[in-house]
C-alpha positions, 0 to 999 in steps of 0.5 A: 500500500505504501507509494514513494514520492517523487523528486523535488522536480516532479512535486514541484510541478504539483505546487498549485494543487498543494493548498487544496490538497493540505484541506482534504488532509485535514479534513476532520476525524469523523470516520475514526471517531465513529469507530471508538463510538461508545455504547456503553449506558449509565448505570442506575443508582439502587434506592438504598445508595440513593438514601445514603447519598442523601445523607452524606449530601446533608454534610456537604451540600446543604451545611451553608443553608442549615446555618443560615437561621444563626444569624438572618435575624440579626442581620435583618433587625440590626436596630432593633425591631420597632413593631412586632408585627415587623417579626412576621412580615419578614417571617412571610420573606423567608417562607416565601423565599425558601419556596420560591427560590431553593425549593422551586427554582433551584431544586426541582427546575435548575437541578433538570440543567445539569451537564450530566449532573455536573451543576456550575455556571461552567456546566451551564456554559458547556451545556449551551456551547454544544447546542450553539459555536458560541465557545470563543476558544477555537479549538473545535472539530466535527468529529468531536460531536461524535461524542456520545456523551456530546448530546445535541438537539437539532432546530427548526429553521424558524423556531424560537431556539433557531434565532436565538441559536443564529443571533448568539452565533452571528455576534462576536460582542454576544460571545464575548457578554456570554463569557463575561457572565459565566466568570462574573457567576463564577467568581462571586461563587469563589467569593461566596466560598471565603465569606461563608465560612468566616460568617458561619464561624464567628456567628457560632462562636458569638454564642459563647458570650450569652453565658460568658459575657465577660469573655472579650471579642479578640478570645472569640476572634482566636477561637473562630480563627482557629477552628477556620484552620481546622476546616481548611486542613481537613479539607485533603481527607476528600469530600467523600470522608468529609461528608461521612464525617460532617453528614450525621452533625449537620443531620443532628443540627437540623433535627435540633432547629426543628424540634427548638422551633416547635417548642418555641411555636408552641410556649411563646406564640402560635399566631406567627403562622399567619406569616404564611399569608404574603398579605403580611409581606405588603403590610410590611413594605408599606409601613416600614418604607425604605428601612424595610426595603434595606433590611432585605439584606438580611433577610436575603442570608436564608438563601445562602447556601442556594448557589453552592446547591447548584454547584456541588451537583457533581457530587451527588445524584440529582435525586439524592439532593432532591430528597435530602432537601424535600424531606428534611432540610426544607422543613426544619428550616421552616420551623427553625424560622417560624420557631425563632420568630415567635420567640422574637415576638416576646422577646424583641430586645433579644434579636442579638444572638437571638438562636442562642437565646431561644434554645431552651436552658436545659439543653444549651450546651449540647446545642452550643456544640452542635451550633459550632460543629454544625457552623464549621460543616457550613463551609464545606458546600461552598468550598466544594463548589470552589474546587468544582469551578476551578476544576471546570475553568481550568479545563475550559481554559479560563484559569491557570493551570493548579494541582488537582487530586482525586480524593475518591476512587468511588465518586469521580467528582470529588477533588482537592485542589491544594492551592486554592484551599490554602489562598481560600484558607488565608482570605478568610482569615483576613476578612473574619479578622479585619470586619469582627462583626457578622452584620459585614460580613453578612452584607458582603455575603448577600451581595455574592449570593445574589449576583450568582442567582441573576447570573443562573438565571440568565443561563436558565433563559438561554438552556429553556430556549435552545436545550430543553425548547420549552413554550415561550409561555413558560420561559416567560413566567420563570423569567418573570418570577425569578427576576422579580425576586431576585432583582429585588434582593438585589437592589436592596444589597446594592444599598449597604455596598458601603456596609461591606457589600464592596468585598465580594466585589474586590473578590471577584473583580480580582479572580475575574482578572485572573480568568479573563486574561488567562483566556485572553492570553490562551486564545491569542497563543491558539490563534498565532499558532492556527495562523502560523502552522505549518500545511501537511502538504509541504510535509509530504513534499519533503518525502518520508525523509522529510529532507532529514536524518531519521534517528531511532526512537520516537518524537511526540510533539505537543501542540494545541492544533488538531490539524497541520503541523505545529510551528515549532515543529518547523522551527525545530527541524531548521535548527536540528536537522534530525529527527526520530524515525516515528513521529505522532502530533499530540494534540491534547483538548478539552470539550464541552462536555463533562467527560470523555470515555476512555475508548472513545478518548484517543483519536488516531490518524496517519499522515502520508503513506506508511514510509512516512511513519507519522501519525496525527493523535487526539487526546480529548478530555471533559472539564471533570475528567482527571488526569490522576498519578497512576494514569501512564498517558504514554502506554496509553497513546501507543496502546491506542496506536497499535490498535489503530495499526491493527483497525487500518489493516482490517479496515482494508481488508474488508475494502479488498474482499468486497472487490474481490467477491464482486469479481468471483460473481464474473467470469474468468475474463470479467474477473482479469477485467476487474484486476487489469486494464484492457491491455492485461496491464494494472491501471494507471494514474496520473501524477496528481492523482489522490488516493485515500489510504484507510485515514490517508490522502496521499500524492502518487507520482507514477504509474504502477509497476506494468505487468504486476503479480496481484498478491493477496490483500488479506496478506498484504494488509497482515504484514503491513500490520505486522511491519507497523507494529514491530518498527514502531515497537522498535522504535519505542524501545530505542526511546521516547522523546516529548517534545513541547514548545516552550512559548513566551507570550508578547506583546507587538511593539506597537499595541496598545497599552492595555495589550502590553500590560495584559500580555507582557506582565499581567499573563507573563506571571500566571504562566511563571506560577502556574503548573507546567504542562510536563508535570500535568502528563507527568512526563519525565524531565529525561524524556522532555524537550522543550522547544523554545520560541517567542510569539509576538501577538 
């Protein structure tokens, strides 16, 4: 099957057809990937684990909204509280608020959007990326929709989703505003994630003081500070012991608010039960005005917690979360609320640590304990939901590359992410530290929490409208119910910016920075590599020499491109004028989807004729694949390899035996008819020709040899497999050599100020501390080269 090159002078004569001939050699990988097509199904999650996991998701999803009741009150009621009745319309806020948004929205509707059961801003955006181009990052090919976890609908030419899926497409500004407000979502759940635990904590610890009130504010400062330590070193053990560990405290904690709740119902005052009534809502606007409107800050701390629901799908079944919250976490909020309230009612002047208060003497201890446990647990949903995003932007290309561990060989999900727990460990100290007081820090809290609920709602919009292709009717009611009570939220927390609403703002402006140049500076170095790669033609013109010496071993040479050969490839070979016998581009990529199956992960094609021994390899990851220690990504590639040889071989063989019994159909001079032309000789092609060899296109420069033997194409096809294999076994054991390009990133002498700032300094230094790439495949330095080069963009 193998074919020579001509000489220089005849593929000179082919100059004119090379740029057409370079597309049809990269065309996209659709009939390999058709071949690794998975047909493997999700298997069902029996009741039983069901139940567990409902339980150990008390622990990790849900300890932020069950601590919520230790200080909404308080933050609500900062002066005090002038009516009594004031007590039940913002009891009615709560009840409605609970419903409307956690129990309505976020767990029977935005819990359907999961990616897979990936939940996140991100798995939104990938979600929505593979209904519509609106990916800015352009590393996209046909053959990746081959995917079977690459679920897509298509439209009607005149639907609603049509336009929309068109508008979204049609305008770069649109990507660019999509984008903008998946990092602004992500980064105020980041946000979320360093105030929590600082609020959570200190409004437990606060509680010692109604029996010491002689203890001073920097002992319990200290104590807060060090059990914020504690939380963020256990957080290496993994979601899954943590969860184990913190689900029966957190499950104790919401059995104790119910009970004190319907003790308090029933000694103090039955009549709260009216705030089931929103009448009580308006009554409350109404007479109170704009103190009433600012004091929906506070009331906006019970949803807390929501925004980290959503984002720690990923590790748990979306049933699992469902029933947790429905059975138990729901109703005991309810009656922790209803409870405190009609204490409150009686005891106005005691809103200050008003949980405390209401717990019954006999039992305050044991509650206090529970209290602190339960207040540490909190913290665990939205540190979570931090490793969660982070894991999932960096996979998207929107921030530096860190450490990922894998915690769980049961739940693939959960991760540990070292350098953020650590940067999220010291913020919080620094905030718990520097504000000393829950009401602050609440204000910033309800600031982050209600950015992200708008930002979900946005993406809800555009999921109803292009994935789940709901009525118009019903997208408009869920936009106008979640938007009315968002937006409302919302302008109240806009008013206490000033009373420490700035800090999540600082927080995610800075983190969004971070992500918005990493992708800036990602996909220009995309975009200078796509503009300046170097046509497979002019690979082919060189012959299977390449115009080199061909030393033994093996060269993987990395690049970001799934087509053409990589420019440092080019800018390596001018310098060293040598290169190995069998080369493979590697091209490594992440999709839009939340993993990639193992058999359907690496994509092999060959490039020019088997003399050439180069080959063109894809590696394809989803944003929540892992690449763990034990991986041996090198054994894996070339056991991918040595499959492809053996599929080309039957591929072909399977080409020639339906040649072969068409002809035995014919008589014996139909059948020499088949095999030779009419002059008893094999046929000829001219010198432009194109003949497609299994994955290849490749020139032939001369006619077949006249007069030839037929041999059989079942053998032929067996020692072309056997020749492949053994020289590239061969060659592996002389060595392996990967070779990655070592690029520095500037700045064109004549951009603008902005430009050089962002690329030369600001990206320079993500790069300097980010991890290598070397380390992520775990590659050996001895085996490394890096090719160095600088790309002016």
């Amino acid at each position: 099957m193998a074919s020579r090159m001509g000489t220089d002078e005849e593929m000179g004569q082919n100059k004119s057809n090379g740029w057409m001939l370079d597309q049809k050699l990269d065309q996209p990988m659709d009939e390999e990937a058709m071949r690794l097509k998975n047909t493997s199904t999700e298997k069902e999650i029996s009741t039983i684990l069901l139940l567990q996991l409902a339980f150990q998701s008390l622990g990790v999803v849900y300890g932020d909204l069950g601590t919520s009741p230790l200080y909404v009150y308080y933050n609500t009621f900062p002066r005090g509280i002038a009516e009594p009745e004031d007590v039940i319309g913002v009891l009615s806020l709560i009840i409605y608020s609970l419903t409307l948004v956690p129990l309505i929205k976020y767990v029977f509707i935005v819990s359907r959007a999961t990616d897979n059961g990936q939940g996140g801003t991100f798995a939104l955006y990938s979600l929505l990326c593979r209904h519509a181009k609106i990916k800015i990052f352009p590393n996209y090919d046909q053959s990746d929709e081959k995917l079977t976890t690459y679920n897509y609908r298509s439209y009607h030419e005149k639907s609603l989703a049509a336009k929309t899926k068109r508008w979204l497409e049609k305008y770069a500004y649109g990507k660019t505003a999509l984008l903008v407000l998946v990092l602004v979502g992500s980064c105020m759940v980041i946000g979320d994630g360093i105030l929590t635990p600082a609020i959570s904590v200190l409004s437990a610890v606060d509680g010692i003081n109604i029996t010491h009130p002689k203890l001073s504010k920097d002992m319990v400062l200290m104590i807060a500070v060090a059990l914020i330590i504690i939380l963020f070193s256990m957080q290496h053990y993994g979601t899954d012991k943590v969860g184990w560990l913190f689900s029966p405290i957190v499950f104790v904690w919401f059995l104790l608010i119910g009970g004190i709740g319907i003790y308090n119902i029933c000694k103090y005052e039955t009549s709260v039960l009216k705030a089931f009534s929103p009448v009580y809502i308006y009554r409350y606007f109404k007479r109170g005005g704009k103190d009433s409107w600012t004091s929906l800050g506070g009331v906006m701390l019970s949803l807390t917690g929501t925004e980290a629901l959503f984002a720690d799908l990923s590790l748990f079944p979306v049933p699992a979360i469902q029933i947790a919250f429905t059975v138990v976490v729901f109703p005991c909020l309810l009656l922790a609320y209803v409870g405190q309230a009609a204490y409150l009612v009686q005891n106005s002047d005691q809103v200050v640590g008003l949980f405390y208060h209401s717990i019954p003497d006999s039992i305050y201890f044991p509650v206090y304990v529970v209290a602190t446990l339960a207040a540490i647990v909190a913290s665990q949903a939205t540190i979570c939901a931090t490793f969660s995003l982070i894991k999932q932007a960096v996979a998207l290309g929107c921030f530096p590359r860190v450490k990922v561990i894998h915690t769980s060989k049961k739940y693939p999900n959960q991760i540990y992410i070292p350098d953020i727990n650590w940067i999220l460990m010291i913020l919080c100290i620094t905030v718990t530290t520097a504000f000393k007081s829950q009401y602050q820090i609440g204000n910033a809290s309800g600031a982050a929490v209600v950015i992200v609920m708008l930002v979900t709602t946005f993406l809800m919009i555009l999921i109803m409208l292009l994935v789940w292709r709901s009525h118009w009717m019903l997208i408009l009611i869920f936009t106008v119910l979640s938007l009315a009570v968002e937006l409302t939220y919302f302008s109240a927390v806009i008013l206490k910016v000033n009373q420490g609403g700035w800090v999540p703002l600082v927080i995610a402006t800075v983190f969004f920075i971070i992500m918005y140049v990493w992708h800036y500076g990602t996909v220009k170095h995309y975009e200078f590599e796509m503009h300046n790669k170097v046509p497979l033609a002019w690979i082919l013109r060189l012959g299977p020499s390449l115009g080199l010496v061909r030393v033994p071993g093996v060269g993987l040479v990395y690049s970001e491109l799934a087509s053409g050969v990589p420019n440092i490839f080019s800018h390596l070979i001018t310098n060293v004028p040598a290169i190995h016998s069998v080369v493979i581009f590697v091209c490594v990529k992440y999709l839009p989807v939340y993993t990639v199956p193992e058999g359907e992960r690496f994509l092999i094609k060959r490039i020019g004729t088997m003399d050439f021994h180069m080959f063109r390899c894809v590696v394809r990851y989803g944003y929540s694949d892992l690449r763990k220690k034990d991986d041996d990504f090198e054994n894996k590639l070339f056991d991918s390899l040595f499959m492809f040889f053996r599929l080309e071989s039957l591929m072909d063989g399977f080409s020639d035996s339906d040649e072969h019994s068409s002809c035995d159909q014919e008589t014996e001079e139909s059948r020499d008819d088949c095999l030779l032309n009419g002059n008893g000789n094999a046929p000829e092609f001219n010198v432009n020709s194109n003949i497609s060899f299994g994955d290849s296109i490749v020139l032939v420069d001369s006619p077949l040899p006249k007069n030839n033997t037929i041999v059989s194409s079942s053998q032929a096809c067996k020692h072309s497999e056997v020749d492949g294999l053994a020289f590239t076994k061969r060659c592996r054991d002389a060595g392996v050599v990967h070779l990655m390009g070592n690029t520095i990133l500037k700045a064109k002498s004549d951009s603008r100020f902005y430009k050089k700032i962002t690329i030369d300094y600001v990206y320079a230094f993500l790069r300097k501390i980010c991890r290598e790439k070397n380390v992520i495949f775990h590659i050996p330095y001895e085996s490394l080269l890096n090719v160095g080069q600088v790309y002016y963009v």
